[in-house]
N, C-alpha and C positions, 0 to 999 in steps of 0.2 A: 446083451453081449458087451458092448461099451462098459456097463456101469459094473459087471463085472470083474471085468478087465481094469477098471479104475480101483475097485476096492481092491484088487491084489497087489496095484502098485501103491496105493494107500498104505495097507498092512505092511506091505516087504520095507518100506522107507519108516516106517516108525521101529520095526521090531529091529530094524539094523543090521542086519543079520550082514556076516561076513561072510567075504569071497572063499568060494572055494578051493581046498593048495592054502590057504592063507594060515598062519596059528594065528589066532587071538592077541597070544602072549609076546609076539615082536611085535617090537616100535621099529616104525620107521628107521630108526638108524640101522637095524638086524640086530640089537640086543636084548636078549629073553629078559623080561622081567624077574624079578625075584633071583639072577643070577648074575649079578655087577658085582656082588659083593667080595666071590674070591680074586678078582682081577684087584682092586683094594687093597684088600690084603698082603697079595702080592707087588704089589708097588709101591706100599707102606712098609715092608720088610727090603725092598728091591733100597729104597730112601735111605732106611737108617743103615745099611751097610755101606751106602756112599759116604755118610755124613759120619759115620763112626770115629775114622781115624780123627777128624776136627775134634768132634765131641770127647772124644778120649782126651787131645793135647788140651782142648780146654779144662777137662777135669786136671792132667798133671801140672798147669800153670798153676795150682792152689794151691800144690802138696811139695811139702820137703821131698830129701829124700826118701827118706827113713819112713814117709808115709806112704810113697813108690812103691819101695819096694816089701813095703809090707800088703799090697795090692787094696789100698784102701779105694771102697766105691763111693766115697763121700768129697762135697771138696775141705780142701784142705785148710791151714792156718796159716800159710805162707801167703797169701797174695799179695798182699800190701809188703812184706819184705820182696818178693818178687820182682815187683812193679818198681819197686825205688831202683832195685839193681840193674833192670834193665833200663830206665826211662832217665831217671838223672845220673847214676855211676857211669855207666857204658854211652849214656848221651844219644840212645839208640831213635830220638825225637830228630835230631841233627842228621842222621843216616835217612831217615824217612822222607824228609825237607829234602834231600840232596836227588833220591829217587826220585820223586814227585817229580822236582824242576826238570831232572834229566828225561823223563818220561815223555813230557808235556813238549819240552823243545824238541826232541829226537821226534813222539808221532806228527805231532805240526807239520815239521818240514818234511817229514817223508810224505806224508797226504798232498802236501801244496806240489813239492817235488813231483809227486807220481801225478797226479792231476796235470800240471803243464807236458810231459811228456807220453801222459795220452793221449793229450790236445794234440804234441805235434804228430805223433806216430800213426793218426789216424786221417787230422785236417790238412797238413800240408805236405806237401812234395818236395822232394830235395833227393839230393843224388847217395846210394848207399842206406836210404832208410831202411831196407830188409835186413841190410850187413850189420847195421847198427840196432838194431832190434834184437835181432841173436846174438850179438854179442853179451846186451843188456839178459838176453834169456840163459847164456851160458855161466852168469854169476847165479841164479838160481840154483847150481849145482855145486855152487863153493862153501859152504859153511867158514865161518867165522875163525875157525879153529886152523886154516889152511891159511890164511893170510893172516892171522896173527902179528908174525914175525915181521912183515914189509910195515905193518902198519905202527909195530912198538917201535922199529926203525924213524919212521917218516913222523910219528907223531913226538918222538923225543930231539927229532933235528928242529923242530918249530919251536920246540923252548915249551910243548905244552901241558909236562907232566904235574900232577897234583891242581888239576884245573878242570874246570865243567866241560870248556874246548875240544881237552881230551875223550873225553866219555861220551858228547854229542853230535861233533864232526863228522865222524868217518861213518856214521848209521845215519845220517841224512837222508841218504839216495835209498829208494828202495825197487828192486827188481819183482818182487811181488806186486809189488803197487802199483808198477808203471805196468805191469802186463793186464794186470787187475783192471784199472781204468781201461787200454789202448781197447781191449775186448767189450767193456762195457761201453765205450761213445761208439764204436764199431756196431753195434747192435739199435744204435739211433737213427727216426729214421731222416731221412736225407731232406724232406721237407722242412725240419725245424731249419738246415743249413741253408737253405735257399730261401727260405723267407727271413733270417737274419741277414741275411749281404741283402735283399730288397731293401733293407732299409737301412743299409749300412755302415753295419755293426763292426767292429774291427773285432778279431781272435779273440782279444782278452774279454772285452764286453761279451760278446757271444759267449763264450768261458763262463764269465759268472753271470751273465742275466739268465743263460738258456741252462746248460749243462748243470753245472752245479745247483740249484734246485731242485733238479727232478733226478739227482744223483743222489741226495742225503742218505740214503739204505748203504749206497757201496760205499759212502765216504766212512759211514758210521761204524761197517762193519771192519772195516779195515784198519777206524782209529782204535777200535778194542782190542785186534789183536797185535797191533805194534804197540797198543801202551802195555798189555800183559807182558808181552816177549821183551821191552826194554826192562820195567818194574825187576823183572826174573833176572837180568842179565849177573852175572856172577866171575866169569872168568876172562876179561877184560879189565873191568875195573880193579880186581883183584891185581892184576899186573902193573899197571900203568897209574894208581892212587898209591902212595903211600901218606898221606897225609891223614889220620884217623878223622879229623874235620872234617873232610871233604869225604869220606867213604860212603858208600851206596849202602843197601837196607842190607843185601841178600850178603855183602863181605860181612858185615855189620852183622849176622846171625853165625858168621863162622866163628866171629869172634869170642860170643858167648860161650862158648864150649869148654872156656876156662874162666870160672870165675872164683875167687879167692882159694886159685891152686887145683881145684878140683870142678870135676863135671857135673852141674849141677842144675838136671831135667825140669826144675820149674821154670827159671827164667828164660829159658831155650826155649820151652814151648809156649811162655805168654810171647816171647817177642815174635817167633812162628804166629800166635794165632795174630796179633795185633796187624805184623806185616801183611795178612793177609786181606784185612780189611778194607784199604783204597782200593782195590783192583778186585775185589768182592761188589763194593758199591756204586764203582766206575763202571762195571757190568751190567748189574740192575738199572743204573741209568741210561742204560744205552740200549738194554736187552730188547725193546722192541722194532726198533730201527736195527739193529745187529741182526737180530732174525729174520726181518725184511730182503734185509740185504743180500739173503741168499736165496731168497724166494723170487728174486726180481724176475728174474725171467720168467715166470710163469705171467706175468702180468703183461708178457708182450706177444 
């Protein structure tokens, strides 16, 4: 009886034989063999009609007009006239240089800014800190376009028009950011706070030995999208630069829209694709902490 009983568990473990209910043909994850391949398809056509409109401006960065609009699918014989007109005639390297710096200083301080005012809005106590919080939350509901006016006023009484001052001052502060952090150390747990005064650490050390390390996900994602949204900014600068020196990328591609009298689609869309490149690769640099960073709370 035994040895019987053995050689059936013998035969059934070698022949393998699968559960019953079970197909064969799923794998573990639940995807049928031999049918991955229209999902592919589908995400490889889903791909190229995102990337289309780029891939199109990059072909018309090659072509004259007259090769435009004759619907040519090849590239063109203009690039290098292209490139000259937009790179040393228009100085459109000088616009680039002016973004960058303004990028760089505007996400900085909004990050450091929003950073210390999660610190206070969470760590310490003072009188009116809910009043003063909604308040901070009620400029979330302002866009830029609404205060405009007080700000061309207040920035032209400081003497600081045609200047960096102008374009990175008044976007310091950020109400995103400070709400962003105040929510994220809010979600910390209260232990790290109690073992830093054991041995203590004053705010700011606590701040950077404790917090800020194990915050790089929200810092990260928060520096991508105030460097995209400064990079972008357009109708600001547009008012308060008149200095073609000192102009930003995005005034900088309005201006191409006339060159030697007439509109003329190559150089418009190399400077298009080119301006698009730091904050193309300022992404991919940052793309895995960026993603992170909204995944964090699954981690707690």
């Amino acid at each position: 009886m035994s040895q019987t009983l053995g050689s059936r568990w013998t035969n059934r473990k070698s022949k393998r034989e699968p559960m019953k209910g079970l197909n064969p043909g799923v794998r573990k994850t639940g995807v049928v063999r031999g049918r991955v391949w229209p999902f592919h398809i589908w995400l490889t056509i889903t791909a190229l009609l995102i990337a289309f409109p780029l891939l199109y401006a990059m072909l018309i960065s090659t072509q004259t007009n007259a090769e435009i609009f004759s619907f040519q699918l090849t590239p063109g014989s203009a690039l290098a006239d292209n490139f000259n007109a937009v790179w040393f005639q228009r100085d459109f390297a000088g616009a680039m240089w002016n973004s960058a710096v303004q990028s760089v200083i505007v996400t900085g301080g909004k990050t450091v800014l929003a950073l210390l005012a999660g610190l206070a809005f969470v760590y310490f106590k003072f009188r009116g800190k809910w009043i003063v919080f909604f308040l901070v939350l009620i400029t979330l509901m302002m866009p830029t376009e609404v205060m405009i006016l007080a700000m061309f006023r207040m920035v032209s009484g400081f003497g600081w028009q045609d200047t960096m001052a102008s374009i990175t001052v008044p976007f310091l502060a950020s109400a995103t950011g400070a709400f962003l952090f105040r929510q994220h150390f809010a979600n910390m747990p209260v232990e790290l706070l109690e073992a830093s005064q054991i041995d203590g650490a004053s705010p700011v050390k606590y701040l950077v030995k404790v917090l800020i390390p194990i915050s790089w996900n929200v810092i990260a994602a928060l520096f991508v999208i105030q460097f995209v949204y400064t990079w972008n900014m357009f109708l600001w600068p547009s008012l308060i630069i008149r200095d073609e020196s000192q102009q930003v990328v995005q005034v900088a591609l309005q201006t191409l829209t006339n060159i030697d009298g007439s509109l003329n689609y190559g150089p418009l869309m190399l400077a298009a694709v080119i301006a698009s490149i730091p904050p193309a690769l300022f992404f991919m640099a940052m793309q895995k902490p960026f993603m992170s960073g909204f995944s964090i709370g699954q981690d707690k």
